[in-house]
C-alpha positions, 0 to 999 in steps of 0.5 A: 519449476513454473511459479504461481507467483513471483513477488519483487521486493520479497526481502522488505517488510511488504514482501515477506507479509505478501508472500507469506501469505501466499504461500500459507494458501498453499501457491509456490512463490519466487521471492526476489529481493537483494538481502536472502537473509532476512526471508530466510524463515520463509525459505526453510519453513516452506517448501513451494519456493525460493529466492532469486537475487534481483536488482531493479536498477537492471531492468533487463535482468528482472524482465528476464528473471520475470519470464524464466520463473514462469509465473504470470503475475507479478506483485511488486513490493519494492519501493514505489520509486520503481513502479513505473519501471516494473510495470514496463518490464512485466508488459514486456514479459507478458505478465499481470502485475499487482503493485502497492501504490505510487505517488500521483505523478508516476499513477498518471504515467501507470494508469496512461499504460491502459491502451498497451495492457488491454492490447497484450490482455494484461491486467495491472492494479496499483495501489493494492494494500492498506490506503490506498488499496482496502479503502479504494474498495471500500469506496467502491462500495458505498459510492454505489449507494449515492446519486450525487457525491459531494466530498470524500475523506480517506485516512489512516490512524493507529496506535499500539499497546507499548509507546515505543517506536516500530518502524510503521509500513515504508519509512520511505513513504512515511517520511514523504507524507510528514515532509512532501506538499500535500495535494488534495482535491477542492471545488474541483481544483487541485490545491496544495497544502504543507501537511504540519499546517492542516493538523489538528487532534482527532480520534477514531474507533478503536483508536486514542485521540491523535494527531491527524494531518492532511498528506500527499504521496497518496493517489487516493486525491487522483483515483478517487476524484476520477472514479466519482466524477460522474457523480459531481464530486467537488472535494477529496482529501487524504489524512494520516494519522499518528500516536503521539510517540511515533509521531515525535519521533518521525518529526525528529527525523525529519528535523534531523534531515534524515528523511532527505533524498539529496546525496551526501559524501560518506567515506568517499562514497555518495549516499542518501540520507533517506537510504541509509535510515532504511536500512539502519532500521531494519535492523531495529527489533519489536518490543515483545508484547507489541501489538497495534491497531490500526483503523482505515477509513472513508467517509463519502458525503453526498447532499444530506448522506452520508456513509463512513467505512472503516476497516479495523486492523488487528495484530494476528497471533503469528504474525505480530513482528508484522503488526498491522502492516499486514493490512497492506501486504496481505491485500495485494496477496489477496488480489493477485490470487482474485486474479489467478481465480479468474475473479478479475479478468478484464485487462488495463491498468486499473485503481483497485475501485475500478476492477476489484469486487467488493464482497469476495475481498472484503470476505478474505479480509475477514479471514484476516481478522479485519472487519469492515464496517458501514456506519457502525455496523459490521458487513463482512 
């Protein structure tokens, strides 16, 4: 069988969000992962797919799983330390990819494959789901209103109704924008600063007072600055914000060493902290009830304008041991299909402000139930 797509990653909580959503609008989906057990709802409740067992430490093996599925787009939501090597083998095999994001290190390296994509006609989007992902376009639709852009602001909030811990998008991820320097973009120069140091209290639409705090992991402070270059941009700084509850207990975590990447002996075998934490957490169940929202927002300043964007995130009926992490699994399903619609074309490696059109996006997203809103008034 020839598949529409085929997703990496597919047995994680991005995965499944993605390829649910894909086969919803009715594609057929290889999903390809390492743990068949925990899409195994998919697999009997759909019938256009399958699962296929893939290790990304094996690159040959995942080119090769990559050419015999047939499918010609990739959307890879494994963890972003492999975006680098999946790129790599889905140029090899001749395949566009969509990913969800990687830190600014390994986008510079993703962005440098440009010259090789165009060449072979491949497109690759990085950064496709939540931030980075709905807010690079939103971005690249209020950037078209300025002449001149000052600054930029670009973050996240949420809350939910139950104050009990759910484990929020990556915890890989997570833990890195409580532990990592934060870079961010000033007067044109890159600075850094630890995130708990930029910390203040905040509150957002549809969202309780919070703690909010400068954070890296985010190419945002890379893609944005680079994307509103020609328009003079001095300033971009990325924020995340978090409810009081989940807040104290990534803090403990952290506070635990359980968010650390150094290898630990564990019964004769070398392990990392942050690895067995991912998995022990899986295993963690939503209260019933839980439902979050989550407000995902940039706000572009430029001499006396200024346009704040913000998407509002609900918890969909059917989906709720989702939440809102829907927001970043189901953006990047939503560009693979642009693709497959023949709506993005042009080959290269791309941020999603450079290649993806705003107004059918942010169309798909309101069938998602998230609205998106400029100044206050609601656009899509």
């Amino acid at each position: 069988m020839r598949w529409d797509f085929l997703v990496l990653g597919a047995t994680g909580m991005q995965g499944k969000i993605t390829s649910r959503d894909l086969l919803t609008n009715g594609y057929s989906v290889l999903l390809c992962g390492r743990d068949k057990s925990r899409i195994e709802h998919l697999l009997e409740n759909y019938k256009k797919t399958k699962f296929e067992y893939v290790e990304l430490r094996n690159i040959k093996e995942t080119i090769d799983t990559i050419k015999k599925s047939g499918a010609n787009i990739v959307v890879n939501c494994a963890e972003g330390d492999w975006n680098i090597n999946v790129l790599d083998a889905c140029i090899k095999a001749g395949v566009h990819l969509i990913d969800l994001g990687s830190d600014i290190p390994m986008t510079k390296d993703q962005l440098k494959k440009d010259r090789e994509l165009k060449k072979k006609g491949l497109i690759h989007i990085t950064g496709s789901g939540s931030v980075p992902g709905i807010g690079n376009v939103m971005l690249r639709y209020a950037a078209a209103k300025f002449d001149k852009i000052d600054e930029v602001d670009v973050g996240f909030a949420w809350d939910s109704n139950i104050k009990k811990f759910v484990v929020p998008f990556s915890i890989q991820s997570i833990l890195e924008e409580f532990t990592a320097p934060a870079p961010f973009v000033w007067h044109k120069h890159i600075k850094k600063i630890m995130p708990f140091n930029s910390l203040v209290r905040v509150h957002h639409r549809a969202i309780e007072e919070e703690n909010q705090f400068t954070c890296g992991h985010h190419p945002e402070t890379l893609t944005f600055y680079n994307f509103c270059k020609d328009k003079g941009i001095k300033n971009v700084k990325f924020f995340a914000g978090f409810p009081d509850h989940s807040f104290a207990m990534l803090e403990n975590m952290v506070e635990l060493g359980l968010s650390s990447k150094k290898e630990i002996y564990f019964q004769g075998r070398k392990i990392k902290p942050v690895e067995f934490l991912t998995e022990t957490l899986k295993t963690l169940e939503i209260p019933k009830g839980y439902e979050e929202k989550e407000n995902l927002w940039v706000e572009i300043r430029g001499g006396k304008k200024k346009i704040l964007m913000e998407c509002i995130v609900p918890t969909l009926k059917g989906w709720e041991d989702a939440a809102c992490n829907i927001d970043t699994g189901m953006p990047a399903s939503i560009m693979a299909q642009m693709i497959l619609r023949k709506e993005i074309t042009t080959p290269g490696a791309f941020a999603p402000e450079q290649i993806v059109p705003c107004e059918p996006f942010f169309k798909e997203l309101r069938k998602r139930k998230m609205e998106v809103l400029e100044n206050d008034k609601v656009i899509n």
